[in-house]
N, C-alpha and C positions, 0 to 999 in steps of 0.2 A: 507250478513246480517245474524247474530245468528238468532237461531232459537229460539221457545219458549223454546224446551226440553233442549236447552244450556244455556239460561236463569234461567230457574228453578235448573239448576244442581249446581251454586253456591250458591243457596238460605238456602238449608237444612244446609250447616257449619259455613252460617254467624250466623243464627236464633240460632242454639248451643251457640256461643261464646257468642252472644246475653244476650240467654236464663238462660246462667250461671254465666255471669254478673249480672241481674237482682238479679238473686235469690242469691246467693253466697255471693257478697259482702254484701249486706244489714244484712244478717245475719252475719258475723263476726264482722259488725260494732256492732250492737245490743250487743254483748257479748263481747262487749269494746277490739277486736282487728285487727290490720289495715285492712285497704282495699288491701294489697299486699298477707296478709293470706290468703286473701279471694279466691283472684287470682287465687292464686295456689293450694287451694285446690280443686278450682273448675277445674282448669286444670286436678290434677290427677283423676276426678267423672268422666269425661267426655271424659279422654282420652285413649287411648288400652287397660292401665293395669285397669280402669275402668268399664264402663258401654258401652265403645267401640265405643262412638256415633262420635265420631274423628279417622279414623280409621288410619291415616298417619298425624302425627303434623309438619312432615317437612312442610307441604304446607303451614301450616301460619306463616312459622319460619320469611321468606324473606319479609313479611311486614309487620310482629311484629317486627321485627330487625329497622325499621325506629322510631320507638316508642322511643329506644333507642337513635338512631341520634335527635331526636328532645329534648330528654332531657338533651344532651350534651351542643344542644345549647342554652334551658335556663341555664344554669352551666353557661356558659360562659356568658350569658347575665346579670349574680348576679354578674361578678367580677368584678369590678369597682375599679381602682387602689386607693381611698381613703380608700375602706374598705380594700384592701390588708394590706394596709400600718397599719393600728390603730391592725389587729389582726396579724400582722407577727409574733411574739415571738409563739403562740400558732399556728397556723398555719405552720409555717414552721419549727419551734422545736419540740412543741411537735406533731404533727403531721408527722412529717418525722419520728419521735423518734418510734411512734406508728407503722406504717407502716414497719419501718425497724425489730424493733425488735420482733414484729408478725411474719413475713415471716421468719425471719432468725428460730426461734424456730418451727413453724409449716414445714418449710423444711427440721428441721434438726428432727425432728418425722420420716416423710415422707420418708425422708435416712435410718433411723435405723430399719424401718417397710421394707425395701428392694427397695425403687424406686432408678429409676437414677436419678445420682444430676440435670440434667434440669427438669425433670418430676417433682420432689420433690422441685426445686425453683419454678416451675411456679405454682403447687396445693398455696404451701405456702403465695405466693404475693395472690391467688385468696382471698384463707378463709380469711387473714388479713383485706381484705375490710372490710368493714358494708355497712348495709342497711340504706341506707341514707333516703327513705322512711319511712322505718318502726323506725329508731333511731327517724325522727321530729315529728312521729305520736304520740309515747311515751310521748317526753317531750312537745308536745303541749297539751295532754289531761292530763298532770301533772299542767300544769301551769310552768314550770323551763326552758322556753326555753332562757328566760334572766336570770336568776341563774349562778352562779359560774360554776357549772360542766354542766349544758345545754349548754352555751355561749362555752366551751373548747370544749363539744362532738361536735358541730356545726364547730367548726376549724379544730376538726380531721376528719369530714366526708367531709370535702372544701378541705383542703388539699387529700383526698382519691381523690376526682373527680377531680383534677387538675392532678392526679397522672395517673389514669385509662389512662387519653390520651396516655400519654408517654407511659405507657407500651404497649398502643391497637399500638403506632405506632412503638416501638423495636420488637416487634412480627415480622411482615413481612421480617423487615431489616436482621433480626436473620436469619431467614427462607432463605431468599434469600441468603444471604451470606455463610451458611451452603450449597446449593445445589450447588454452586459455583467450577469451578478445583482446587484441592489442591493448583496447585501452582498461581492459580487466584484469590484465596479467599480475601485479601489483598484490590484486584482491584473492584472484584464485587461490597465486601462492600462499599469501598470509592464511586463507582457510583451511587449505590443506596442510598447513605446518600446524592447526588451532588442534585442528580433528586427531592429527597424529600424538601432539603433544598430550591431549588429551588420556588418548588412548593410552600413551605412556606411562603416564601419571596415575590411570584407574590400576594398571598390570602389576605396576609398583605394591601401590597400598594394599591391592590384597596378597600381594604376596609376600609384602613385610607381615600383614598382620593375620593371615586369614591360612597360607598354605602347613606352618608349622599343626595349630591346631589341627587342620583338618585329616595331617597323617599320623598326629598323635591318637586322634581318635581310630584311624584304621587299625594303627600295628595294635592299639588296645583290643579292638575285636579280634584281631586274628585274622589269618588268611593271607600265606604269601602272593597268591593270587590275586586279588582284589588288591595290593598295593604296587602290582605291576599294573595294571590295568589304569588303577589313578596317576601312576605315574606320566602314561603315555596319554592321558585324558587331560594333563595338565598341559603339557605339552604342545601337542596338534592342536589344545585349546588356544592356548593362549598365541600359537602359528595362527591359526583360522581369524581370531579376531585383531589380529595385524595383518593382516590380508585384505579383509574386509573394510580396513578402515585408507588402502591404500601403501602399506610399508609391505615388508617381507616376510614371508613366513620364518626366516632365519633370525632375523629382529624378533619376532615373538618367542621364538624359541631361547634366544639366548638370554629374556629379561630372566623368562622362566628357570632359568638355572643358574643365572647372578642371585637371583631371589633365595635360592635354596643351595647355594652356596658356601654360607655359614651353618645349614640346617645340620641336627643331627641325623639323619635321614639319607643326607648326601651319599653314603658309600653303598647305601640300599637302594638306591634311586640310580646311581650309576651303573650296576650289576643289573638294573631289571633291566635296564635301556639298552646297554649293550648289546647283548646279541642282536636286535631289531636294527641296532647301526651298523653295525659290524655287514650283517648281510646287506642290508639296501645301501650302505655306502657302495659296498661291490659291485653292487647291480648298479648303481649312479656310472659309477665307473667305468664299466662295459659297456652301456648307451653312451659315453665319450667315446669308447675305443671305435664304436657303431656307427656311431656320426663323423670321424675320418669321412672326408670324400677323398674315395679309391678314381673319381675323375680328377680332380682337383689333383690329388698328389700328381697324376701322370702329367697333367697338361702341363702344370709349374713347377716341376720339381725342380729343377735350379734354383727357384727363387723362394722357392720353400726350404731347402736346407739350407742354403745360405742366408734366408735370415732367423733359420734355427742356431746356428753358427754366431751368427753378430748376439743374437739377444742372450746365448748363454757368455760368451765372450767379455759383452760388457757390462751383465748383472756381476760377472766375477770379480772383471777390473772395479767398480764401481762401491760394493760392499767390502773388499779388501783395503780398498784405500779407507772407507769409513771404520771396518774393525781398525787399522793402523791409527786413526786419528783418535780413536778410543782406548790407544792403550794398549792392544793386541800385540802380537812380535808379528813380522811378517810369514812366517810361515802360518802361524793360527790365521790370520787375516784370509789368507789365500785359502786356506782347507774351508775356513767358515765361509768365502766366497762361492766353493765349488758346490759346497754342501746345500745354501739358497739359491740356484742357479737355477734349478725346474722353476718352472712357470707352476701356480699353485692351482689346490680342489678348487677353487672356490673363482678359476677364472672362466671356467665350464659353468659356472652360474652367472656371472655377472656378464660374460659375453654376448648369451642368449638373452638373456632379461635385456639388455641396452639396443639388440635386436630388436623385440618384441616390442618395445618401446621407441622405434625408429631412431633412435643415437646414432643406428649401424645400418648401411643396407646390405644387402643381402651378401654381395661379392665380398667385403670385407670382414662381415662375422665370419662368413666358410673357411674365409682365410686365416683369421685371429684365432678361429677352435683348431685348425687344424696346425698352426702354429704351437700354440701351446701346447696339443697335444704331442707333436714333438719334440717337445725342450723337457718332458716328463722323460719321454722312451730315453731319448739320447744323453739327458742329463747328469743321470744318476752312475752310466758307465761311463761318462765324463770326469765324475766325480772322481770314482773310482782309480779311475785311470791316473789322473793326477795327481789323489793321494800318496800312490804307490812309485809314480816320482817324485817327489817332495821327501818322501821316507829314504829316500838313497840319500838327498841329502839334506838329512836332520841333521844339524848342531850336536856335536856329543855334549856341550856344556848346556844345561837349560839356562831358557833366559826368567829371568823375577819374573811369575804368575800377575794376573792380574788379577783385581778384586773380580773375587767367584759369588755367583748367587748363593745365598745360606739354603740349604735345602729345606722345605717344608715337613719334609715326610718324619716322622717320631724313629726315633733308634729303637722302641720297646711298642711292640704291639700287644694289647693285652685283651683278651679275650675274657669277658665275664667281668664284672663290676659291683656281685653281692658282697656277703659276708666276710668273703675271702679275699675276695681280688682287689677290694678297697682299701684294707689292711695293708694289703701287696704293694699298690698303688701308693700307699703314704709315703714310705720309705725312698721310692723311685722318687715323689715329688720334692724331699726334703734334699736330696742330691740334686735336684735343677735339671734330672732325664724329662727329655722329650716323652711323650707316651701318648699311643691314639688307644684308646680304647671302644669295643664294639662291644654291645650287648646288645639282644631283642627284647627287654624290659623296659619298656613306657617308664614306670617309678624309678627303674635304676640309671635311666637316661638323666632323668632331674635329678635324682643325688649326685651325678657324676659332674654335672655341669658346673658344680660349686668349684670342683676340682682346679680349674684350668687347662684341664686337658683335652687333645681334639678327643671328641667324644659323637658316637654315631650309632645309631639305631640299623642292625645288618643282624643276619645269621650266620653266624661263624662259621657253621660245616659247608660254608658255598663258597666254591673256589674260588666266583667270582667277587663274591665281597672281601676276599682274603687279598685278592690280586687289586681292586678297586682302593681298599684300604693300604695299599704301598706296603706289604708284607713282602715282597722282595727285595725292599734296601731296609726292611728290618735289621736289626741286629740279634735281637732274640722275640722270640715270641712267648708270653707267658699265659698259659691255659689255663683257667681260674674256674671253671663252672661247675657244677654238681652232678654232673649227669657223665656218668662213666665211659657209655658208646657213645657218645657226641666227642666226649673229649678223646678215645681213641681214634675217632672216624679226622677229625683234625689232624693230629697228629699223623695217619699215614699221606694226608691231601701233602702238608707242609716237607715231606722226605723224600716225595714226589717230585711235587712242583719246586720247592724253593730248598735245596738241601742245604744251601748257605747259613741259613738262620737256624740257631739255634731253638730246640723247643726244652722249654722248662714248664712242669705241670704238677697240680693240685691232683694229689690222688685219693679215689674216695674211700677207699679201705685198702688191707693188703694183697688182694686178688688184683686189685687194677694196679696197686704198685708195680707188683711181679709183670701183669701183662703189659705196664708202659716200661721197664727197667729188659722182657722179653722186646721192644723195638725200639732199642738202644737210643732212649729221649737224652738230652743232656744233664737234668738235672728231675729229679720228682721227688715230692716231699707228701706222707699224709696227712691229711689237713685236720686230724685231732694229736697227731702226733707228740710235737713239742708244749702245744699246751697240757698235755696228759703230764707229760715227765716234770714238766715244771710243779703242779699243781702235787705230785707225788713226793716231791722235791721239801714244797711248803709245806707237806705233812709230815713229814720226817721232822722238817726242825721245830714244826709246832707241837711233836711230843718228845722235843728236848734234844734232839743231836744237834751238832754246832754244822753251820754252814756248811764247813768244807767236807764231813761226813758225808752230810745229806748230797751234796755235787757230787762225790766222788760216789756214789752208790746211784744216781742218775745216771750216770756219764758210763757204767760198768753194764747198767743194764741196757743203755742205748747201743754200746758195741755189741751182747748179745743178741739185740733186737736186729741188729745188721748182718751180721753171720748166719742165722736163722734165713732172714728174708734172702740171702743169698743162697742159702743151701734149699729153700723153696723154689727158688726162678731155677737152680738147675735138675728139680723135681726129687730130688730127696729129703726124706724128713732128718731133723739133727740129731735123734735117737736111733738112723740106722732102720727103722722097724718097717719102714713102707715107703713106698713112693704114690706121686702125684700122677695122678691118672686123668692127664689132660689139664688144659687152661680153667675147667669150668669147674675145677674139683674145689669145694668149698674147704676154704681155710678156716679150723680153729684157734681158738684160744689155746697158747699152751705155755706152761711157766715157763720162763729164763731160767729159774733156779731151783735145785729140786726145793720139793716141798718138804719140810722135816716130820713132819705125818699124815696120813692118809685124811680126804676129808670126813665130816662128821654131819651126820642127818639131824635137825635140830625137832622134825614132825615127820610122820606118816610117809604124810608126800612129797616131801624133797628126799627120804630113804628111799621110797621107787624110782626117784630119778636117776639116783649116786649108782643103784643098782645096775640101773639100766644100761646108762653110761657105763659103768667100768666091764660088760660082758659086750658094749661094742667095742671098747677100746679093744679086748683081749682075742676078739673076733682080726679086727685089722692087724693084729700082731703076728694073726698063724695066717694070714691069706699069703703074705711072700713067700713064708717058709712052704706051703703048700702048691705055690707055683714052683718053686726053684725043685718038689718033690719033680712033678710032674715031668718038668722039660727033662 
């Protein structure tokens, strides 16, 4: 059994990483730049070339490195072959376009500065990336992330992370095939492309056919827990056995969430994972900012910023001329240039890996991390900076838009998918709305899927599968379930977080009306309501009044039913005789219209009832008057 003193010894570099987090990020938010700045500045405050409170950043390198696998596999869990399909031209044109003709110019730098042509392709593939973080942070606090050149930056950073795989997995193959006997080389590689393929090809099948069942069977047993637990067990699995067979753990990660991609599962699989990315990408982050060499900057600073300077310079000329050749107006070209300009997450992976794998020797990786980590720092206030000239001179007249990606995300998120919200859902489907719906029902997952709609296995009262499920560019949200504190506890998460979206909600009786109509929902309906009066409606004219009778004596007691539940929410009853004594005061039944005579006991025991009742009634009659004695 550890002892205390082994206990306490990992305490002091959690509480740093902690500590730095805290304070770091919040401040770079404040002075409106990402939370990745933040990162990594606080990495280099706290790491050797620092304040030295890290005195070795290798040690968090190997579970900040998971931070990454885990973000591969939300990547993979965004690809959904319909949105492939509507953004391919931008995606795969000009995003190959980007990719290729970066690398090819910053390798052909890299050569003429004296590297060898592998050294000088792989720096060049690195810088070409962007900051896929730091690019959505931009245009999400612009507002342009649906805009012409947001929507195009968005397909060249999708197409980056679809690409990062392929490279993190020809790395190894290279590697291997190169340490191979001259005259085996041939053989080595075709084995190690067999084994890989191989591997590929098992990760596939079970995850085409094997991962669906096997979380249908979890969310059937129960236990939010245990489906976070498989989720990251799929995961690190499926990383662990693309490791082992020589590819990347980021490759295994990312089949795993193309695989479950289509799943309905996906917005519940993304919400467990999150938080686990969210932190260790930070911590990934901060071992970048740790790995700066604080000697390295001093000895070459000249030739460190000045070719921090060339490389954001000519990613901007370079991707503006290609947004212009796509259609773009020059000013988007340019904004969508400055915006890809950081060197990307994932060239802190590939830099070190082609290291470790001799690509790189030693002087040239220190150089190429500590490169790109400055084209992150200085990029983004690059960006910044430029946007805010360009904006002096915007064109007052716009120029024609360019075809915009169709957004994925549903106009109608709908919450609940039984008796009610099915019903709900038809009407939405026969108008051609968009709609994602979530439920935690196994059975109501399969009736839903006949629907066509994105349909996903989540719990609705988590903020994170509310947020996962794209409930911010909702338009409304419709709360359909039975259960009264679930669907209030919603309702105040969504007034909160997203006060945009409208909430419209299924109420189960008239106490919860009152208390969702007391937190001013947009719209609430009770869900025996209208079938009641209809059905009341059909009884009238099946003992003989004509149609419009029968409607007009519906329709009379529906406005009563309205007046009443209005003079309930503001706690008075509509006879004057009492008020409501709090949210939890149980509402009766009570006529719209007087009765024309007193009830009648038909046996023994409904006359002890009638009794009973009419000396509580007559009891709540003199309780005001006896308060109003009193005060």
């Amino acid at each position: 059994m550890a002892s205390a003193t082994t206990h306490a010894s990992f305490l002091p570099p959690v509480l740093t990483f902690l500590s730095a987090a805290v304070v770091g990020v919040p401040i770079f938010r404040l002075l409106g730049q990402s939370a990745v700045l933040g990162y990594l500045v606080a990495g280099v405050v706290i790491g050797p070339f620092g304040l030295s409170l890290i005195a070795e950043p290798e040690t968090a390198t190997s579970v900040a490195e998971i931070g990454v696998v885990l973000l591969l596999f939300i990547v993979g869990l965004e690809l959904e072959l319909s949105r492939l399909v509507s953004m391919r031209r931008d995606i795969f044109g000009l995003g190959a376009a980007q990719l290729a003709v970066c690398s090819l110019v910053l390798a052909g730098a890299g050569f003429v500065f004296g590297l060898p042509v592998a050294a000088a392709a792989v720096i060049g593939i690195a810088l070409a990336l962007s900051a896929t973080a730091v690019a959505l942070q931009l245009l999400e606090e612009r507002g342009d992330l649906g805009s012409a050149y947001g929507s195009r930056s968005f397909a060249v950073l999708l197409f980056q992370d679809i690409s990062v795989v392929a490279i993190l997995a020809v790395l190894p193959l290279l590697a291997s095939a190169g340490e191979a006997p001259e005259g085996g080389w041939i053989e080595g590689a075709f084995r190690s492309t067999a084994i890989a393929g191989i591997s590929i090809v098992a990760v596939v099948l079970v995850g085409r056919y094997g991962l669906n069942p096997f979380f249908r069977l979890l969310a059937a047993a129960g236990g939010r827990e245990v489906m976070t637990a498989a989720a990251l067990l799929v995961v690190l699995g499926t990383a662990l056995l693309m490791e082992e067979v020589g590819l990347s753990m980021a490759m295994g990660a990312f089949l795993a969430g193309v695989m479950l991609a289509e799943s309905n599962f996906r917005h519940q699989l993304e919400a467990d994972i999150e938080p686990f990315r969210g932190m260790l990408l930070g911590l990934f982050f901060m071992s970048v900012g740790m790995s700066i060499d604080g000697g390295l900057l001093n000895a070459h600073w000249p030739e460190l910023l000045g070719a921090t300077a060339a490389a954001i310079l000519i990613k901007i000329a370079l991707v503006a001329g290609l947004f212009r050749l796509f259609g773009s107006s020059w000013l988007d070209a340019v904004r969508g240039g400055a915006v890809l300009a950081p060197a990307g997450e994932f060239a802190f992976v590939i830099l070190p890996a082609a290291g470790e794998l001799h690509l790189l020797d030693t002087a040239a990786s220190r150089f190429s991390v500590a490169l790109a980590a400055l084209t992150m720092i200085v990029g983004p206030l690059a960006a910044k900076g430029l946007d805010t000239l360009l904006a002096r001179r915007r064109p007052e007249t716009a120029t024609a838009p360019a075809d915009t990606i169709e957004p994925s995300e549903a106009r109608v998120l709908v919450i609940g998918f039984g008796r009610f919200g099915h019903l709900a859902t038809q009407v939405l489907l026969a108008e051609g709305i968009s709609v994602t719906v979530i439920d935690k029902d196994v059975e109501q997952i399969r009736n839903a899927a006949r629907f066509g709609f994105r349909v996903y296995y989540g719990d609705g009262t988590r903020l994170d599968v509310l947020r996962a499920a794209g409930i911010g560019r909702a338009e409304l949200v419709c709360i359909c379930i039975d259960d009264a504190a679930s669907a209030l506890k919603i309702v105040d998460i969504v007034h909160e977080e997203f006060s945009s979206v409208r909430t419209y909600l299924r109420a189960y009786d008239r106490n919860h009306a009152i208390e969702l109509m007391n937190r001013d929902v947009d719209y609430q309906i009770r869900e025996t309501l209208e079938s009641a009066l209809q059905f009341g409606r059909a009884a009238l004219e099946g003992l003989g009044l004509s149609e419009a009778v029968a409607a007009a004596r519906v329709d009379d007691v529906r406005k009563r039913d309205v007046a009443r539940l209005v003079l309930q929410q503001a706690g008075a009853l509509p006879d004057g005789a009492g008020w409501m004594r709090g949210a939890s005061t149980e509402l009766r039944p009570e006529p719209l219209t007087e009765p024309q005579r007193p009830s009648r006991a038909l046996s023994a025991e409904t006359r002890g009832l009638i009794e009973t009742e009419r000396r509580d009634a007559a009891m709540r009659t003199l309780e005001p008057e006896d308060a109003a004695t009193d005060g």
